[in-house]
N, C-alpha and C positions, 0 to 999 in steps of 0.2 A: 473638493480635492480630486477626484475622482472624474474630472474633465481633463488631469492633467495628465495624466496615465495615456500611453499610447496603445493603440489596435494596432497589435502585430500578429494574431493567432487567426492562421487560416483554418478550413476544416481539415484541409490534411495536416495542418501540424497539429489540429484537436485529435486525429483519428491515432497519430504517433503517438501523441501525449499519454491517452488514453492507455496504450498498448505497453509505454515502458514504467508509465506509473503501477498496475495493477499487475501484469506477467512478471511473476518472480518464479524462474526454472526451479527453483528450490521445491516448489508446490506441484509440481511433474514428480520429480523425484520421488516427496512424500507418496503420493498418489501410487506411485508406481508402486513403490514399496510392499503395501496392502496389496496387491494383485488388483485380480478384476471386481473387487468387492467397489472397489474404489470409483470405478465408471458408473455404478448407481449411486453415490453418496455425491460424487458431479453431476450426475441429472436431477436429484433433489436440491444439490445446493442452488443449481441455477435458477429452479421455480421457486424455492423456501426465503430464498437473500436476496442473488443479485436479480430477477426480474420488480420483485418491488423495489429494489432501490431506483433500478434504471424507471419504473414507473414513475417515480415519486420524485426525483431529479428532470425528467424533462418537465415532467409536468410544473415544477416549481420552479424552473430554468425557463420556462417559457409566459409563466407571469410576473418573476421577478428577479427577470438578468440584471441581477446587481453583486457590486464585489465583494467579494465575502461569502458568497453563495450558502452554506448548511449556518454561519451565524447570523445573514439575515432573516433567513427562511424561521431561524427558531423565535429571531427576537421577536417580529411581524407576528410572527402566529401565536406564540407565547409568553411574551414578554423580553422586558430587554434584561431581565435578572436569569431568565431560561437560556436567553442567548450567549448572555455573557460565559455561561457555566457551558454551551456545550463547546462554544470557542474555545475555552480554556483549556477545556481534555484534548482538543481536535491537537492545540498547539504541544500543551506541554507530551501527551502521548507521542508525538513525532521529535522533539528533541531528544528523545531518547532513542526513538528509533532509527533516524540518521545511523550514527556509530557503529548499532548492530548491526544492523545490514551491512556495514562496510566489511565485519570481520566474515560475512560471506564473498562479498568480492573480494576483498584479495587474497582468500584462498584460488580462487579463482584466477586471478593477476599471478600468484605463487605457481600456480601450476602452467600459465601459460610462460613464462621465462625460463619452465622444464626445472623449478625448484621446490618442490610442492608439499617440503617440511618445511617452510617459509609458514605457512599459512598456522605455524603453532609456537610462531616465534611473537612475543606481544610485542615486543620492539618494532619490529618489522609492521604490524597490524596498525599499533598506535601511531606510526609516521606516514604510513598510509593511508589512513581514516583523517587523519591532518590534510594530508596534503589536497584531499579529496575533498573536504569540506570547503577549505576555503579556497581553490579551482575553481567550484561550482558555485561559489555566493560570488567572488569576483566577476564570473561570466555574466549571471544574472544583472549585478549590479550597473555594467555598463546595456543592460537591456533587451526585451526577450528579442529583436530581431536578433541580436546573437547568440542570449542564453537559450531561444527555442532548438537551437542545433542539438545542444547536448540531449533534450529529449528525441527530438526527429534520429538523429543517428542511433542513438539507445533503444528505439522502436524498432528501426530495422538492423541491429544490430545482437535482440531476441527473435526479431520473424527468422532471422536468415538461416540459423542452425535449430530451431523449431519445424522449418519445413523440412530440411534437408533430413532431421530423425522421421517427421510424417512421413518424407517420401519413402524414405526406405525401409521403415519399417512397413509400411506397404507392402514395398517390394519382397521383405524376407517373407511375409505372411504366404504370397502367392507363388512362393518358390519355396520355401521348406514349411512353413504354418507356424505357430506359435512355440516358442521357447516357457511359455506359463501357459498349462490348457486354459481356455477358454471355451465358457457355456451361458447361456442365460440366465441361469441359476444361481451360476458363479456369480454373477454380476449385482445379488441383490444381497441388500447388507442386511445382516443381524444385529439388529439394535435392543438384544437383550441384553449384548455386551458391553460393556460402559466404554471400552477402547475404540466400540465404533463408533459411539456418540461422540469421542474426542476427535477422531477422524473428522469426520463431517463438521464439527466446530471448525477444525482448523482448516478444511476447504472450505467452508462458506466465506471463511475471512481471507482465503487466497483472492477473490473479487470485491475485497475492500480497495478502494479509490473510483469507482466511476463517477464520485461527486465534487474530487478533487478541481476539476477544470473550471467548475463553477466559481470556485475564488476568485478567478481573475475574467470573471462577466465584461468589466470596463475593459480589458486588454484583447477582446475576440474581435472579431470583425462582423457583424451583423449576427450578434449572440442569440436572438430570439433563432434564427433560424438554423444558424450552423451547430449551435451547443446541443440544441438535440436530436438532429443529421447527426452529430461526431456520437453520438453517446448510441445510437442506434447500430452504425456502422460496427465501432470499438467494441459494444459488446458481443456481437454477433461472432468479430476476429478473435477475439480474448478467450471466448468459450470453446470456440472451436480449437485454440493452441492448446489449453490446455488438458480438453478432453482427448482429443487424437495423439498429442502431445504422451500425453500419459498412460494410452494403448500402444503405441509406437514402443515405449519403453518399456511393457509390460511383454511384446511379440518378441523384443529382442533378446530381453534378460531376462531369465527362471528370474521369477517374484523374491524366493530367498537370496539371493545375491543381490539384490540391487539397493544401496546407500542410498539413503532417507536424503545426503544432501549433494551426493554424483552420482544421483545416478544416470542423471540426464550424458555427464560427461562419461560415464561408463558406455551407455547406450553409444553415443556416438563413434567411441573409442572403438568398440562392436566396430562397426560399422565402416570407417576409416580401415584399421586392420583388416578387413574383410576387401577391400579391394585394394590392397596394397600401397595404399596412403597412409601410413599412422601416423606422418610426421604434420599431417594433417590438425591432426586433433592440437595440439598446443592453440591453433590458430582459432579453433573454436571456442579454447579457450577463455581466448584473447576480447570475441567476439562476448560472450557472456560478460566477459570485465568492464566492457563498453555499454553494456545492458545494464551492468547493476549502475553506475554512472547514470546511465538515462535516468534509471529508476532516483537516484539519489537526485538525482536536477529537476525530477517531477516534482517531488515532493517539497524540495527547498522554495520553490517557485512558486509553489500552490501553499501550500502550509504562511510563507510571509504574508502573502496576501489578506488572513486570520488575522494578527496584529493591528494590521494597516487600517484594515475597517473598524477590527476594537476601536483605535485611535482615532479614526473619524470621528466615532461617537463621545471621544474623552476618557470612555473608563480604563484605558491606558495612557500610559504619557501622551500628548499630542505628539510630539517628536517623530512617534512611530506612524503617525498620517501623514509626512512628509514625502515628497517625491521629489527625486531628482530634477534640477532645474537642466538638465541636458539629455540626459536618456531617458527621462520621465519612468522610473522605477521606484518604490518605495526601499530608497535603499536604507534608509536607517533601521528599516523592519528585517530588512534582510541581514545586516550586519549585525545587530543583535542575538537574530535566529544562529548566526556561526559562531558567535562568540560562547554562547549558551549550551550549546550541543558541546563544543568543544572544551568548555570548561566540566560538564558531565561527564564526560569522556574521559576526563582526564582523573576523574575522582575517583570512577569505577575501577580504572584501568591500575590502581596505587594495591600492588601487594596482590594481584591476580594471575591465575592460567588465563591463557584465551579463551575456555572452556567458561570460566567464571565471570570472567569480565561480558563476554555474552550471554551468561544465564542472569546475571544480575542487571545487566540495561534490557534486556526481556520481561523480568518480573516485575522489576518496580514500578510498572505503569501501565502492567494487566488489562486491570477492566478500566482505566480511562480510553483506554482504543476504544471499548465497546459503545462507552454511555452516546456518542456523536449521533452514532448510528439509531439507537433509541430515540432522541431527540429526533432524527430525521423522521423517524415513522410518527411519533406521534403528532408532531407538528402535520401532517399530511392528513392525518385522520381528523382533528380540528378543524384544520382549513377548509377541507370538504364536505363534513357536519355542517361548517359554518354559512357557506356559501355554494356547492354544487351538488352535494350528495349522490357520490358517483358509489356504487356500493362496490364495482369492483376495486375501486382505489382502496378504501378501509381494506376489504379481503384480503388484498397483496401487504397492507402495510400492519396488519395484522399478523400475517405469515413472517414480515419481517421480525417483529417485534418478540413472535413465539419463537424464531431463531435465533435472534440475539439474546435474549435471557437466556435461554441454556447455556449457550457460548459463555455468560458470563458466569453461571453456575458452574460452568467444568473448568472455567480456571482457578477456582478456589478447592483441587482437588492436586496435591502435589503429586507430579512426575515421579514414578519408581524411584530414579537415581537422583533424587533430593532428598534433604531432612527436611520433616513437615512444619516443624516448628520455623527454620528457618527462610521457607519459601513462604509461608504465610504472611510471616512477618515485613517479608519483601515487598508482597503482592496486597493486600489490605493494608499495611502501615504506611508504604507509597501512595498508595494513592489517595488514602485520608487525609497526611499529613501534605498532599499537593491539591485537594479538595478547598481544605480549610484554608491555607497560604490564596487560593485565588478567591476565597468568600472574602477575605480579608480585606486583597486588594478592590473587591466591589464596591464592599460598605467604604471604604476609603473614599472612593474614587465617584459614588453616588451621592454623598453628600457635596461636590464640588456644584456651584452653579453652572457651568460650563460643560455639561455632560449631555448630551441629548436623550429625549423623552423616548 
């Protein structure tokens, strides 16, 4: 199947990819938020998470560019019962995440049309989480020559108003100094506090997707070489936005004023205002709306491609290993993928604030975000037990693994402003009860003669 799929993905549309998948401005803002504690809990994340991944992705990108990327890598190394389960969470964790994210863009979209109680209207969110959806599977569908735009543009559509706060927050540092002091001291976190261990969970998972691009191994152009060029590049870009990113925002705005989720558009606003442009700011707005977009077109793109391969092997419908006989796209994978989110969407969204309908597609499928990322590390440290016994690769995938357990240990610890009882029930009863539904479909689907080994 998988001869039928077209190479359209150069390395610069891998290094784009990479940038509008994993940069969510939202993860500045947080950052900022904490002050300068925040700039060392980013120089931990970077060594703790995202350097083993990017270790452990080229390395497993460079022996086995094939499509499906983090479901081949588990099945090969661990079986195809391993595979199948971390497939599962990779997919069903991102149907649910589609929609949230939407209700950050079009606050986003709300404010750049200068309406920006829009963004708390659910009508307004749910027609626009629609409309959004199925824009971006139709683009896809006709093929990444043209659905790679919606990434390419959504790359530079985060760099452009990411630099413009680097540069001048720069600039305000060396012309009046910091708006939050800043010291060395300042910068290192106390982790006697449980609030900073959640901090740092939820930046290490700001560089979740550098594995993303791997799915579509058959759609790159000379994937051995370019997947792990884009992944070296990408990461190098990514760390840097969000680190300077989120000092720029810290030099602008006193640490107490700045919004966990504008504060990036605060900073700018800063900044605009500051030279006599505010009308400016809308337009940046605008620009982020078009980033969460990327971000949303990365993921629908790379997440079908999960499916697609399931379906190779059988243990989903074959249907969904079909590829367009004209754009060479697995569009049945893809149509599925929209119709699913958005029947989610639509379930959450029945008798909710915007407030709930995002707190509730957030929880229900907690730690299936995390298990993929396990799966990736231990499959790494097999592989290289098995056959190269690299000890710095265990080291790194090791660090991974001690970081991701925590992460999922502090998600089982409810938010202030919830009731425990019922975020629990959200967060452990989802993803048991979406556990057990894909065990289901396994044994189903394994007992079929037509399943590969």
């Amino acid at each position: 199947m998988s001869q039928e799929l077209q190479r359209e993905f150069s390395l610069r549309d891998l290094i784009l990819f990479h940038i509008t998948a994993i940069v969510t401005v939202r993860w500045i803002s947080l950052g900022a938020a904490r002050g300068p504690t925040s700039m060392g809990l980013w120089t931990l994340s970077f060594f703790l998470f995202l350097l083993p991944i990017i270790y452990a992705v080229i390395d497993f990108s460079r022996k086995m560019p094939e499509q499906g990327g983090l479901y081949q890598w588990t099945k090969k190394t661990l079986g195809p019962f391993h595979g199948f389960i971390c497939g599962w969470c990779y997919i069903i964790n991102n149907l649910f995440y589609f929609p949230s994210l939407l209700v950050t863009v079009a606050g986003y979209s709300a404010w750049s049309i200068g309406r920006p109680g829009l963004e708390n209207n659910l009508s307004f969110v749910g027609w626009f989480a629609t409309a959004c959806i199925v824009g971006v599977v139709i683009l896809n569908y006709v093929g990444l020559k043209i659905g790679k735009w919606i990434e390419n543009i959504g790359g530079l559509s985060i760099w452009i108003p990411c630099t413009v706060l680097i540069f001048f927050g720069f600039i305000h540092f060396l012309r009046h100094g910091s708006a939050t002091p800043l010291s060395l001291s300042g910068m290192l976190p106390d982790f006697t506090k449980l609030e900073t261990l959640t901090a740092w969970s939820n930046i290490c998972f700001a560089f979740t997707g550098i594995e993303l691009a791997s799915t579509m191994s058959g759609e790159i152009k000379n994937p051995e070489k370019n997947l792990p060029r884009s992944i070296y590049f990408g990461g190098a870009i990514i760390t840097a936005i969000y680190m300077l990113g989120t000092l720029a925002v810290i030099v602008l705005v006193p640490s107490g004023k700045i919004n966990i989720v504008t504060g990036i558009i605060q900073a700018i606003d800063s900044i605009m205002t500051g030279i006599g442009v505010p009308q400016l700011t809308p337009f940046v707005a605008l620009l982020l709306t078009l980033g969460g977009l990327g971000t949303l077109g990365a993921w629908i793109a790379g997440t079908a491609r999960m499916p697609y391969s399931i379906g190779v092997d059988r243990y989903f419908p074959a249907a969904l290993a079909k590829t367009h006989p004209r754009f060479g796209t697995p569009y049945i994978s893809l149509i599925w993928l929209g119709i699913i989110s958005l029947g989610i969407m639509l379930i959450a969204i029945v008798g909710s604030s915007v407030k709930e309908f995002y707190l509730k597609l957030a929880n229900a499928c907690l730690i299936l975000y995390f298990i993929p990322y396990v799966y990736l590390f231990v499959s790494h440290i097999v592989y290289n037990l098995k056959h190269e016994r690299k000890p710095l690769a265990v080291v790194l995938a090791v660090c991974g693994i001690f970081s991701t357990v925590i992460a999922i240990g502090l998600t089982l610890i409810p938010p202030p402003e919830t009731r425990a009882a019922n975020y629990l029930r959200e967060v452990i009863g989802g993803c048991v009860g979406f556990l057990i539904f894909g065990l289901i479909i396994y044994w189903i689907r394994s007992k079929s003669p037509k399943v590969s080994a």
